[in-house]
C-alpha positions in Angstrom: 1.1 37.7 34.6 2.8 36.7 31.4 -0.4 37.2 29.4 -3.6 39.4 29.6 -6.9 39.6 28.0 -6.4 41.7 25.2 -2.1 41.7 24.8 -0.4 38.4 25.1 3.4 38.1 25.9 4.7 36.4 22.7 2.9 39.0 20.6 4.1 42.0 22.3 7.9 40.9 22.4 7.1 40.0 18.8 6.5 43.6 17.6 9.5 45.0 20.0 11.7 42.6 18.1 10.3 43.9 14.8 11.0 47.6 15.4 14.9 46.7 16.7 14.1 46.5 20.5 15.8 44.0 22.7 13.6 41.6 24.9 15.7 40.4 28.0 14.3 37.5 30.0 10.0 36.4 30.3 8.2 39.5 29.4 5.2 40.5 32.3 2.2 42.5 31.4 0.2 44.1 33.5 -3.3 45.9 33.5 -2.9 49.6 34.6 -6.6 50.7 36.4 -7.8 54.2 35.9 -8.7 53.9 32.3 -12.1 54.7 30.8 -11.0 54.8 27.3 -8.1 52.8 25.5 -6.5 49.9 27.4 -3.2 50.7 29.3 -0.9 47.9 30.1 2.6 47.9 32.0 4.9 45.9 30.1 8.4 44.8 31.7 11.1 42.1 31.2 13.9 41.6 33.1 16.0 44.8 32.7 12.9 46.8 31.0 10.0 48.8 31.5 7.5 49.9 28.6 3.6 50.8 28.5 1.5 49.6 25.9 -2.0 50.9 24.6 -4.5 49.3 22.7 -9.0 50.0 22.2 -11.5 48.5 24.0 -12.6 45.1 23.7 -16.1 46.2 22.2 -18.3 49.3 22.3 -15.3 51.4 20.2 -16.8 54.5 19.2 -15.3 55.9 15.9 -12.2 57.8 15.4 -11.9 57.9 19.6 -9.2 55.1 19.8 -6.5 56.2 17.5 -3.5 54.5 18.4 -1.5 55.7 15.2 -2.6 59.5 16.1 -0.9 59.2 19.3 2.3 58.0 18.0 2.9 60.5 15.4 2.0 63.3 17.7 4.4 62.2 20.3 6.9 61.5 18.2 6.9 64.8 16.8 7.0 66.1 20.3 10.0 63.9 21.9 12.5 67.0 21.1 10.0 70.1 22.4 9.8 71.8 25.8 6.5 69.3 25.7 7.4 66.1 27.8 6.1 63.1 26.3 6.8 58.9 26.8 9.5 58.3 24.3 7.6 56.0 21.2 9.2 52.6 21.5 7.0 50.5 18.5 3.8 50.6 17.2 1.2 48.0 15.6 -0.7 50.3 12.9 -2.9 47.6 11.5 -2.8 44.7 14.8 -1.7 42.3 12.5 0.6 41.4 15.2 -1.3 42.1 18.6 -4.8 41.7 17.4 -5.7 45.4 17.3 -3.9 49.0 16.6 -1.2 49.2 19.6 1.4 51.2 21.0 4.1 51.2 22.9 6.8 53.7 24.5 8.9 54.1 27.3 8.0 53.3 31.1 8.4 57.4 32.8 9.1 57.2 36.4 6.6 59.4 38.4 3.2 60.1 40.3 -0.2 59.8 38.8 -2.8 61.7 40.8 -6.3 60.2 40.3 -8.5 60.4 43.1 -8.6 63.3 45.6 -6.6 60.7 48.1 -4.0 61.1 45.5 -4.1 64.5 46.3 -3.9 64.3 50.1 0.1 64.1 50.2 0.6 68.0 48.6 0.8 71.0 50.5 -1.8 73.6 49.7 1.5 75.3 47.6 2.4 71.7 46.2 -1.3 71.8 44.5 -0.7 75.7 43.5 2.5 74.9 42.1 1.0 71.5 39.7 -1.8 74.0 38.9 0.6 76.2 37.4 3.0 73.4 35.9 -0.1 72.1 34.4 -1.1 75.4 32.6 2.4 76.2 31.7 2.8 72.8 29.9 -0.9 73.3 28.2 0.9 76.6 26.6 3.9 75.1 25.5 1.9 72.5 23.8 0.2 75.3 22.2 3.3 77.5 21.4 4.9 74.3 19.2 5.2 74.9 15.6 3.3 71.7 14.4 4.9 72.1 10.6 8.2 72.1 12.0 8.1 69.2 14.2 6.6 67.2 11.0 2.9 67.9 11.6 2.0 69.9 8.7 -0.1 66.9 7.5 -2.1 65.6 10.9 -5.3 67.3 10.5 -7.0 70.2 9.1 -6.5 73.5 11.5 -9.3 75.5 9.8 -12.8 74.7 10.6 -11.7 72.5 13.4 -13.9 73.7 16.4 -17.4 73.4 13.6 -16.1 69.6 13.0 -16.0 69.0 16.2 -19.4 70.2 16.7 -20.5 67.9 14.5 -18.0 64.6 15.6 -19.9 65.0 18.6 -23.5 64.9 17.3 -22.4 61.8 15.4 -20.8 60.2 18.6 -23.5 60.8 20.4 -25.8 58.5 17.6 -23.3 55.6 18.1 -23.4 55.8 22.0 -26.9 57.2 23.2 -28.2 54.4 25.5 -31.6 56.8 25.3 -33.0 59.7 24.3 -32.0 63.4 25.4 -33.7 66.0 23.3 -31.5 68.6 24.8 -28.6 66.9 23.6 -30.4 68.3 19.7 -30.8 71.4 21.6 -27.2 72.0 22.6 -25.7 70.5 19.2 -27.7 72.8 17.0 -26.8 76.0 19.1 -23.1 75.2 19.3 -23.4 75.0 15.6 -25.2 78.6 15.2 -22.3 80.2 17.7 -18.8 79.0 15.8 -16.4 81.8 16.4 -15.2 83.1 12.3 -11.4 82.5 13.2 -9.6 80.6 15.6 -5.5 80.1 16.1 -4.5 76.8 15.1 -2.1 74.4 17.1 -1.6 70.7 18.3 -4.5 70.4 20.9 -4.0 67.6 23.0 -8.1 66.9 23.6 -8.1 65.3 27.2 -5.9 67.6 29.2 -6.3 67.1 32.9 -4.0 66.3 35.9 -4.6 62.2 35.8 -3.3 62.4 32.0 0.1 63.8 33.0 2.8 62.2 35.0 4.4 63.9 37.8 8.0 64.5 38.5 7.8 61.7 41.8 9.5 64.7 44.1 8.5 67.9 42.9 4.4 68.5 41.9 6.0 71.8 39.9 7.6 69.2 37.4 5.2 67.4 34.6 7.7 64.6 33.7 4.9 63.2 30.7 2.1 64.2 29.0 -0.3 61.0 27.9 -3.3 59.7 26.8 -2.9 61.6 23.3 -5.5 59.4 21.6 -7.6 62.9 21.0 -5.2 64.7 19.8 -5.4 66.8 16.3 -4.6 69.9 14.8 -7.3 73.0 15.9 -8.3 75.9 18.0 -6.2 75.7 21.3 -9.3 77.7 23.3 -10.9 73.9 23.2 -8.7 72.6 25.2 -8.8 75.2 28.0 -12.2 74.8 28.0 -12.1 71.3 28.3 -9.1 71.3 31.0 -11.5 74.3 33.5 -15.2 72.0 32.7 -13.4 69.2 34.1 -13.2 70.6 37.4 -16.7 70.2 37.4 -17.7 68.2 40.8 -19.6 65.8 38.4 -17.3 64.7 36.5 -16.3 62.5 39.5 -19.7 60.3 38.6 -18.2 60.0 35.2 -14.7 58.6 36.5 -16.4 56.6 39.6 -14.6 58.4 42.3 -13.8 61.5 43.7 -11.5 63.2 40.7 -8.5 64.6 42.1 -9.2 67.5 39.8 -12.7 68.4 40.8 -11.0 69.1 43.8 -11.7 72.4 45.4 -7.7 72.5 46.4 -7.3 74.0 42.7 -8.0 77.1 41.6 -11.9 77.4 39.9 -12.2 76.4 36.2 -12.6 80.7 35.7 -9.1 81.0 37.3 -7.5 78.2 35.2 -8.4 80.4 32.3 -7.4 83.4 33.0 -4.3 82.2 34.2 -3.8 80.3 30.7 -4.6 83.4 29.1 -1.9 85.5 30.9 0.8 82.6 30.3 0.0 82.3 26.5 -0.9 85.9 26.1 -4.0 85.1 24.1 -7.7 86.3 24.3 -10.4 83.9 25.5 -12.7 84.6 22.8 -16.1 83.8 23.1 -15.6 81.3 26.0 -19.4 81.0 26.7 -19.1 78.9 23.1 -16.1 77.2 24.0 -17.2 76.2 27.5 -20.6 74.5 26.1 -18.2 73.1 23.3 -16.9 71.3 26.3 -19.8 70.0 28.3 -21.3 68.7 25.4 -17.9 66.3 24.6 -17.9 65.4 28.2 -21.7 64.9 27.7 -21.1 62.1 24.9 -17.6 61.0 26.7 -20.2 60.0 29.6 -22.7 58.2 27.6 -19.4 56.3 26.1 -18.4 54.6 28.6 -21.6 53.8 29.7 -22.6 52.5 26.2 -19.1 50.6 26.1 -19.7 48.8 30.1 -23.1 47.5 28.7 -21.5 46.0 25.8 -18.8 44.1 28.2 -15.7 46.9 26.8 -15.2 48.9 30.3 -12.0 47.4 30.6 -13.2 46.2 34.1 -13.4 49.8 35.5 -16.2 49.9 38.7 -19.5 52.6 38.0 -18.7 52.6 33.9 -22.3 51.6 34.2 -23.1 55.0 36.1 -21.2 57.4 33.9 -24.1 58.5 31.9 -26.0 59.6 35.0 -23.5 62.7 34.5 -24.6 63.4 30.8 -27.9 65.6 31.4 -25.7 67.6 34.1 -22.9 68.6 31.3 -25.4 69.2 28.8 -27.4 71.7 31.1 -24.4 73.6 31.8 -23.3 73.8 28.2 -27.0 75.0 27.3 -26.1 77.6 30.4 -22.8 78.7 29.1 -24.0 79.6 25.8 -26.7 82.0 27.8 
């Protein structure tokens, strides 16, 4: 269609023509399913391709739709060994689209999803992603962010204490009831924050459906996306977050079977270790790092739950559902910290 609820056509070739790109022929836009977050639309003329990103259409939680934080991290990345969407334009304030938007180029690929996704590997296919996946993960955390222009993102020191606290305040804007564990968990993980942490980007939402892979070799990530979490901080969160993903529940949060809960990978304890050996790092206290993780997949769940019942799940089936995960990920981070 030439229009969609939330970009229209005129308004999107609009802010292409404003940052120098050519618009050849009607532009089409498309919804792309899968999100739970920011909207993701397919964008295409007659000789181009582009993706676009913009929030919600209500129940935005704050500081979790950040369009301008994902263009100036991946366009300090374009010329790493990190593989990122080229930046094409982007709407800082949506005085042209209506809200904050991006856009960047269309990369050609596979997005696994859904354990169906998955079917078409080999056993060694998934081995080989698994360790694709990690090795990109490293090299994320290996870039120098003050000489690819990050010196100024974010604050490195005290990171994984702020997000401790980010968290307990999300979880105010999105509860849809009360959890007194949630208290329970928040004021532990705020007793246990390791004294000193390395400092890198963190990308904040790594998994396999946030990557794009090479369309003929699983080994090969051609993209990394979704950056809408991304800051400067301690590295050991995102491992954390990329192994308590494999958790069999967070399926209920996506409403289907996640194609990385599947048991084809290697266990969330493997992931680690194997990230640890890449990057040549310690794991730290991980028991802090892994409840650190349940408890933002915790508030992640009520989100989208909160968002669905305020008409913002950008049409997605079971966003009503997801927060029947949120006790489960909060019992496990209560767990880990044990």
């Amino acid at each position: 269609m030439a229009d969609h609820l939330g970009l229209r056509a005129d308004d999107v070739r609009k802010l292409l023509s404003d940052n120098g790109v050519e618009v050849t022929g009607e532009l089409h836009i498309d919804l792309i399913s899968g999100g739970r977050s920011n909207l993701t639309f397919a964008v295409n003329d007659d000789v181009h391709r582009w993706v676009a990103r913009r929030p919600p259409m209500a129940g935005l939680t704050p500081s979790a739709h950040d369009m301008e934080r994902e263009w100036a991290v991946t366009s300090a990345l374009v010329d790493t060994d990190v593989p990122v969407a080229t930046p094409v334009a982007l709407d800082r304030t949506g005085d042209v689209i209506g809200a904050p938007c991006t856009v960047v180029e269309f990369v050609d690929g596979q997005v696994i999803r859904s354990t169906d996704d998955l079917a078409s590997w080999s056993d060694a296919e998934v081995g080989a992603n698994f360790d694709a996946m990690v090795r990109t993960l490293a090299d994320l955390h290996a870039v120098d962010y003050k000489a690819v222009g990050l010196a100024d993102f974010g604050r490195p020191e005290g990171f994984a204490a702020r997000q401790v606290k980010l968290w307990t305040r999300q979880w105010g804007h999105v509860k849809t009831r009360e959890l007194p564990d949630v208290e329970r968990l928040a004021a532990a993980l705020a007793e246990r924050v390791p004294e000193s942490a390395r400092s890198t980007i963190v990308h904040g939402d790594y998994r396999v459906d946030n990557t794009i892979i090479a369309a003929d070799d699983p080994a090969r990530i051609a993209a990394v996306v979704d950056w809408e979490l991304s800051a400067l901080g301690d590295p050991l969160t995102d491992v954390a977050l990329m192994t308590v993903y494999r958790e069999p529940v967070f399926s209920r949060v996506l409403g289907f079977d996640a194609a990385w809960t599947s048991d084809r990978y290697p266990d969330g304890e493997a992931m680690a270790q194997r990230y640890a050996e890449v990057a040549g790092v310690d794991l730290g206290d991980w028991g802090f790092y892994l409840g650190l993780a349940d408890f933002k997949l915790a508030v992640i769940a009520e989100g989208i739950t909160h968002r669905a019942l305020q008409g913002g799940s950008s049409g997605a089936s079971g966003a009503e559902r997801a927060a029947e995960a949120t006790a489960s990920f909060i019992a496990d981070g209560l767990k880990a910290l044990k």
